[in-house]
N, C-alpha and C positions, 0 to 999 in steps of 0.2 A: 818273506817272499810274498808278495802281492796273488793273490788266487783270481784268475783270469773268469771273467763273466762266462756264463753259461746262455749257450743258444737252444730254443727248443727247434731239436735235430726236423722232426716231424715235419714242422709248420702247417700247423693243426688251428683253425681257432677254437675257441674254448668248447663251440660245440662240436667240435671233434670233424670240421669241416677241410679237407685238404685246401692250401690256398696256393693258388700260382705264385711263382714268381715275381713277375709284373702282369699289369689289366691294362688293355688298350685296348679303343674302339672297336665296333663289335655292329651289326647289322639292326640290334635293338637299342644304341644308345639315345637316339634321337624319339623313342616311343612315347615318350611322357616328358619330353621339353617343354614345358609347359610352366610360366611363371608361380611363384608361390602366391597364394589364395586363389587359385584354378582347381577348376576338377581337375583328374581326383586327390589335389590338396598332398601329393606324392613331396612338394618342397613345404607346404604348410598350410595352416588353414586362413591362416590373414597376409595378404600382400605384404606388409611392412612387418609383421611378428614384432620382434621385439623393439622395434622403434616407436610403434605404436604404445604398448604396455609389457612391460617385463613380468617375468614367469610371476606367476603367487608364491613368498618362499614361505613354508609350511615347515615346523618341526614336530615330529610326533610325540607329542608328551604327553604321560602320565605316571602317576603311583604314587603308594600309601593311599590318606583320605584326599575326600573331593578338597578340603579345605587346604591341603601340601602341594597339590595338583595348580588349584587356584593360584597359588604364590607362584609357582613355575609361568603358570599362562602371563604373569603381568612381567615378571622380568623380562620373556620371550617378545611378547610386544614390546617392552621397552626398548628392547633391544633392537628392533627396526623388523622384528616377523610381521608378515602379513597378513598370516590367515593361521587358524588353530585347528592341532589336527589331534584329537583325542584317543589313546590308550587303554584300553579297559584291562581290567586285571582278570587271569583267567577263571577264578568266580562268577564275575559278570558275563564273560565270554559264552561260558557255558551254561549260563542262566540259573546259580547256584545263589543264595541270599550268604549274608558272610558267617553268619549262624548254622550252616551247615556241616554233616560231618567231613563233607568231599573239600569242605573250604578252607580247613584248618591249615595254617602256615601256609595260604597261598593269595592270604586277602595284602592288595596292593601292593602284593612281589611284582611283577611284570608290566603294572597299568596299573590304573587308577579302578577304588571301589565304586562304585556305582547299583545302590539297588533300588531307589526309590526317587521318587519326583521332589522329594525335599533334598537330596543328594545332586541332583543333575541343580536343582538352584543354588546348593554351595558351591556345586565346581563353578559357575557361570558369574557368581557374585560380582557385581562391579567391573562387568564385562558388557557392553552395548551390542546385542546382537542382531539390533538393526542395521549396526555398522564393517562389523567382522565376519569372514565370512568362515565355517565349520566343519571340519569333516570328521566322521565318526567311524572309527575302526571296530564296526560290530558286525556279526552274521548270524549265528544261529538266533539271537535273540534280538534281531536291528529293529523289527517291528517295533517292540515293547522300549526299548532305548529312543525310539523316533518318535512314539507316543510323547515319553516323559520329555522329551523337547518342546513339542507343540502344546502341552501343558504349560509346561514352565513357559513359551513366550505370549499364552494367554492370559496367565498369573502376571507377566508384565506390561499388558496392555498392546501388544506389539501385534501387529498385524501378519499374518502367517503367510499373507504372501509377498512378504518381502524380507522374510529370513531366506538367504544366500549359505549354501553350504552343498553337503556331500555324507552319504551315507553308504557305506561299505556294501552291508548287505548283498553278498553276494554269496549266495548259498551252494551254488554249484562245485566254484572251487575248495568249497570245506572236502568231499567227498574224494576231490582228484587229489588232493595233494597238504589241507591244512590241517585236515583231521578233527574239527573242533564244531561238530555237525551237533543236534537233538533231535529234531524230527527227518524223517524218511524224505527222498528227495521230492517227491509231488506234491508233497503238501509245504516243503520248506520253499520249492518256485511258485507254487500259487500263494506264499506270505509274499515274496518277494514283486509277486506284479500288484496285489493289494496296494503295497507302499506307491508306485508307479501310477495307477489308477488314480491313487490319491492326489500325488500332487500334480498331474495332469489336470489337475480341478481346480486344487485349490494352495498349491505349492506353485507359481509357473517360474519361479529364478532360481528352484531347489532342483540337485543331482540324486536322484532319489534311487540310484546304484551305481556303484562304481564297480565295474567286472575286472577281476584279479588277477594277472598275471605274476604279479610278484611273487604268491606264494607257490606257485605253482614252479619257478624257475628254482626259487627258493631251495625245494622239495628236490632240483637235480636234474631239468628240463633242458634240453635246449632250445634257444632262442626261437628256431622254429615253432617247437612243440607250445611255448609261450607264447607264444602270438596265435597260433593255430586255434588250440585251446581257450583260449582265453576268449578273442572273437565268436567262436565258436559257441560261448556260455553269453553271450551277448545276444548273438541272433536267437538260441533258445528263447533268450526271457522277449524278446520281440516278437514271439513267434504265440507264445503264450500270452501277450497281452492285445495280439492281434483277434486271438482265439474268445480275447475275452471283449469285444467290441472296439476296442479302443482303433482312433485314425494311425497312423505310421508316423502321421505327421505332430499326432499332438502330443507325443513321449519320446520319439527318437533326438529329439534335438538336446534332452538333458540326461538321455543316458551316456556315464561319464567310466575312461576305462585307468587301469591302474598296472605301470608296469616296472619292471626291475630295470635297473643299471649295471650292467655286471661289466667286468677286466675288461672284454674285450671291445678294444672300443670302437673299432669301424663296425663290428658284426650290428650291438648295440644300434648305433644310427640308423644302419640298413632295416634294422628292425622294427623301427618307431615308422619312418618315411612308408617300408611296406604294410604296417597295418593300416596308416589313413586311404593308401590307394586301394586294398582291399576292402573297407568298410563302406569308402563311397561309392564304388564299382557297384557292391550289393546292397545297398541301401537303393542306389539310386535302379537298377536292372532288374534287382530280383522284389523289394519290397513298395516298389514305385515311391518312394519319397519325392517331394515335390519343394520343399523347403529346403532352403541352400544349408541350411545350417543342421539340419538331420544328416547330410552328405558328410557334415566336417567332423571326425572322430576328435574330441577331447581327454586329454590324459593328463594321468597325473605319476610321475615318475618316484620311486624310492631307491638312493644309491646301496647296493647288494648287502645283507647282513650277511652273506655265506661266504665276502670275498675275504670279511675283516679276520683280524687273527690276533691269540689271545699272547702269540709271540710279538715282540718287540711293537705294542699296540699303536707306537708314534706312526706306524707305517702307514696305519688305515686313514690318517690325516690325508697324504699322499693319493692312495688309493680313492677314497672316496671323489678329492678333488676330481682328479681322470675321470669317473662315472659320471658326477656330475656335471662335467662339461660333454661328454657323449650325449647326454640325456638335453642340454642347451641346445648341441650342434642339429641334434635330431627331433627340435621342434616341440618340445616337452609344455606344459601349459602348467607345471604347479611342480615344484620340487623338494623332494624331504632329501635332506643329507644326512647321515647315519655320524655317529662321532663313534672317538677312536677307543673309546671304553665300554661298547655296545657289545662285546665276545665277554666281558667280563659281571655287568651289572648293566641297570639304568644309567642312562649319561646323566653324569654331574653337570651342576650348573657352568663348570668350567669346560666339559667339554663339549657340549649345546651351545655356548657361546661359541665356540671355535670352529662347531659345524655351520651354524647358521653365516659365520663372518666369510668360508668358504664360497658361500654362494654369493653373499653383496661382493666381492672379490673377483668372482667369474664375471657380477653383473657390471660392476663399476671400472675394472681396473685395465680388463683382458682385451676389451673390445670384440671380444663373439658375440654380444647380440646386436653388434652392430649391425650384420646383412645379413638376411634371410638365408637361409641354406645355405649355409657358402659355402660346404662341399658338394652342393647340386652340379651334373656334369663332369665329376671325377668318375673315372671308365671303373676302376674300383669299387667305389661307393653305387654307383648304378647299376655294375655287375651283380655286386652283395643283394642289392634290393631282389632285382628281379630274383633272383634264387629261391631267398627267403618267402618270397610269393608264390615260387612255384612247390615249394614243400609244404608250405600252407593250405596249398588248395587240396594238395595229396592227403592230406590231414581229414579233410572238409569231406572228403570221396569217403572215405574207411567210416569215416562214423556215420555218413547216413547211409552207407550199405548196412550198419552196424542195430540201423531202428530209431537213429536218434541218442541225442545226450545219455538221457536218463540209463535208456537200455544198453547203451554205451559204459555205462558207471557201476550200475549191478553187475554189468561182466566181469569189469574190473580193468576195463581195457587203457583208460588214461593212468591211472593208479599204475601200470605195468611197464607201460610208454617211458615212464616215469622213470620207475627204479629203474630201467635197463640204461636208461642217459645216465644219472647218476651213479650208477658202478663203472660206467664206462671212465666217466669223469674221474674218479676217486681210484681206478687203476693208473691212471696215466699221473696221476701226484706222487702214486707209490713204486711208481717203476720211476719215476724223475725226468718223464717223458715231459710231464709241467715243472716247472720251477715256482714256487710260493715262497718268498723272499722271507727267512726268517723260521718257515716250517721244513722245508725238504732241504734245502741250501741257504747260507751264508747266515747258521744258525751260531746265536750265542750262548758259546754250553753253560755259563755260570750266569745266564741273564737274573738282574733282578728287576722287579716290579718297583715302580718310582710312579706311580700315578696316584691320583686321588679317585676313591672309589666308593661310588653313593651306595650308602647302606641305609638297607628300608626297616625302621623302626618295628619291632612284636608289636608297638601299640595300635598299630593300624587294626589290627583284629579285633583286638578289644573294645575301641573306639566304634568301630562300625557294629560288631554287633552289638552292643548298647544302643544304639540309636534305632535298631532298628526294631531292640526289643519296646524302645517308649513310646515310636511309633504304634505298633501293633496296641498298647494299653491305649491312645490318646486319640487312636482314629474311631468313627463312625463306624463299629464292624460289622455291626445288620445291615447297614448302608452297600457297605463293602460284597458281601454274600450277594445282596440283589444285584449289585454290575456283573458280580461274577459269575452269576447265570444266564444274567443276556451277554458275556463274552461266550462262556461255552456254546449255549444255543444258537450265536451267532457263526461260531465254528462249524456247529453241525450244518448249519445252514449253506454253508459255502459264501456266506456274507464276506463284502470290504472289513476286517477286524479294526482297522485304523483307528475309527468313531468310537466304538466300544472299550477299546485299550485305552485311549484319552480319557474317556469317562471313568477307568478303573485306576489309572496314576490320578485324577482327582482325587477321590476316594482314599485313599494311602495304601492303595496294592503295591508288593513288591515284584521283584522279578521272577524269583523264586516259586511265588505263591501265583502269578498269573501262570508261568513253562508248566507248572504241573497242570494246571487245568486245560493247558493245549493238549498237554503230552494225553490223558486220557481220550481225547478227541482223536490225537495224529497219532499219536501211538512214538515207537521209539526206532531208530536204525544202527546195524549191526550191519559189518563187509560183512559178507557169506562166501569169500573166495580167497584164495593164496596166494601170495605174490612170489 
């Protein structure tokens, strides 16, 4: 007997919003009628979108050594990617060298190893990075990873201000929600507007942070509290680079933001559409920006790691597609597709091919980036918006009665926010209020596992630290000692670190060996409160 589909009784969207029945016009439908590439850019930030130029399709790749990582990046562009989006393994993450004892069995599990400026030239090997454009999934340590870049494209003759890319760097969200902080939050936002500073100067086609909502939705947010949040950690670092002389005008135009795709997929759109009108509104009211292109928030989408499921994993093929055309529909500027063996391991080279084919598929086949917005004017999709705008701003109120970000963080108040959406969310899977296709209903009790599943080599460990131990015999170490006291002294100084760190990836400082020398300076961060 055929087992009849299940309704969710509720009609709940995933962030646990009641939705009516039907949406029809309403007294504010006509409030931002307004073509795409108009303020405030509610349908997009370019008249044409994607008639003009289709999204950047971006796959996140890394692990094991930079030299396994390199073989991935050339397949991926062979394969028709357009832009490289880099991995670190949580060694690097955490600014650990791979010779360490916290590193053991965890060098290029997750990402790629990375400690040194001879490491960042193997991943890059026979890569033209005047040509590709880069984004770098680092934070607590992005300074010192952004060093070894601008190293490495001086080592290649390359002109620094015309490397094009993206640097994660976004310190804020490690504290709400990623957990994978080093130094204390003041001194981790004053690295983070250093990098800003910098290439305000001498970077001007480089994203010198991308503010993260993904991890934060990640973590169990909802969609509001991701947009809220996230914005929120955007105007901070504006706020502090304003603090630190810099115009409005000469860094808002490349700070670049990073957001999730998750199930739900009208909520999603409404999502994307309300941050541009939010960011222009206060770019252009509160921080006088004067330049059209500070107004137009750019983003870069990742379809949900928390929607995929380690049951019947073909699904997340399915699943992801959906995201990722939510993330099209709603105007997205750069797209990672997650593949369907990401609950399990690293994606295999088979199913990285099958995520990346998902997107040319949406871009080529489907005809949605044919027109702008083309759900602009659905009484539905315009309802969603404004909403999600107006719990936003309620968002925006609480934390500056709160002191601001930071004092906002030491309380523990986003961190809180946090877990209460995510129990909320993960009651309503165990009561079967949500249906998860595969995990709560329409499961297969004797499934078995039929996929191919990348396993990452013990010799990565061994490899990397060998290398790093011949480095240390083969460098200039007195040499090395004098940068690393005009790094620390520049520390104490409250100096731009940028110039200094360059100077010490010359040199053959590792990661390891430059974090300890901040960490005496910044000292270390510990929550001091209970969730």
């Amino acid at each position: 007997m055929t087992k009849k589909p299940k309704r969710n009784q509720s009609f709940k969207s995933i962030s646990g919003e009641e939705l009516k029945e039907s949406y029809s016009a309403n007294n504010n439908i006509d409030k931002y009628n307004i073509d795409p590439g108009h303020f405030p850019y509610t349908r997009g930030i370019h008249k044409n979108m994607y008639r003009g130029k289709l999204w950047t399709m971006r796959q996140f790749s890394g692990f094991s050594t930079p030299e396994k990582t390199n073989e991935r990046y050339k397949y991926l562009l062979k394969n028709g990617q357009t832009g490289l989006s880099v991995a670190y393994d949580m060694p690097t993450l955490m600014g650990y060298d791979p010779d360490h004892e916290l590193s053991v069995g965890e060098v290029g599990v997750c990402g790629v190893n990375v400690s040194s400026l001879e490491d960042m030239e193997t991943l890059f090997d026979g890569i033209n990075l005047e040509e590709i454009s880069v984004s770098q999934t680092i934070n607590g340590p992005a300074i010192i990873l952004f060093a070894f870049y601008i190293a490495l494209a001086k080592k290649k003759n390359i002109d620094i201000s015309k490397l094009r890319g993206t640097l994660q760097n976004d310190a804020l969200k490690e504290y709400m929600a990623q957990k994978e902080w080093i130094f204390p939050p003041e001194p981790s936002v004053k690295l983070v507007v250093d990098i800003i500073e910098f290439c305000s100067k001498e970077m001007p086609l480089y994203n010198p942070v991308s503010v993260s909502g993904y991890h934060i939705r990640e973590a169990g947010s909802t969609a509001a509290q991701e947009l809220a949040f996230t914005l929120n950690n955007g105007f901070a670092y504006i706020e502090e680079s304003l603090e630190r002389g810099l115009k409005i005008d000469d860094f808002a135009h490349r700070l670049s933001f990073f957001f999730n795709a998750h199930m739900d997929f009208f909520e999603e759109i409404a999502k994307y559409r309300a941050a541009r009108r939010i960011w222009a509104n206060r770019l252009k009211n509160k921080y006088n920006a004067k330049n059209e292109s500070s107004l137009k928030l750019k983003f870069h989408t990742q379809t949900a790691g928390c929607s995929l499921t380690a049951q019947q994993p073909e699904n997340n093929i399915v699943r992801t597609a959906f995201e990722a055309m939510s993330a099209v529909l709603g105007g997205t500027n750069s797209l990672h597709t997650n593949s369907l063996d990401e609950t399990l391991a690293l994606p295999s080279e088979k199913a990285a091919k099958i995520a990346l084919r998902t997107q040319q598929i949406l871009a080529y086949e489907t005809g949605v980036p044919n027109v702008a917005d083309p759900l602009g004017g659905s009484w539905y999709i315009e309802e969603l918006t404004d909403k999600i705008e107006m719990q936003a701003n309620k968002y925006f109120e609480e934390i500056k009665e709160m002191g601001g970000t930071v004092q906002a963080i030491e309380e523990g108040y986003f961190q809180k926010k946090i877990a209460e959406s995510a129990s909320i969310y993960q009651e309503s899977i165990d009561s079967k209020e949500r249906i998860i296709v595969g995990v709560n209903d329409f499961v297969e009790e004797d499934e078995k596992l039929d996929i191919e599943i990348l396993k990452i080599s013990k010799d990565a460990q061994e490899t990397q630290e060998k290398k790093i131990q011949e480095l240390r015999k083969r460098r200039d170490n007195k040499l090395l000692e004098e940068k690393m006291k005009k790094l620390s002294d520049a520390c104490k100084k409250d100096l731009n670190l940028v110039p200094y760190l360059v100077d010490v990836a010359e040199t053959g400082g590792t990661v390891g060996e430059i974090v300890e020398i901040m960490k005496k300076v910044y000292g270390e961060w510990e929550e001091s409160f209970g969730i």
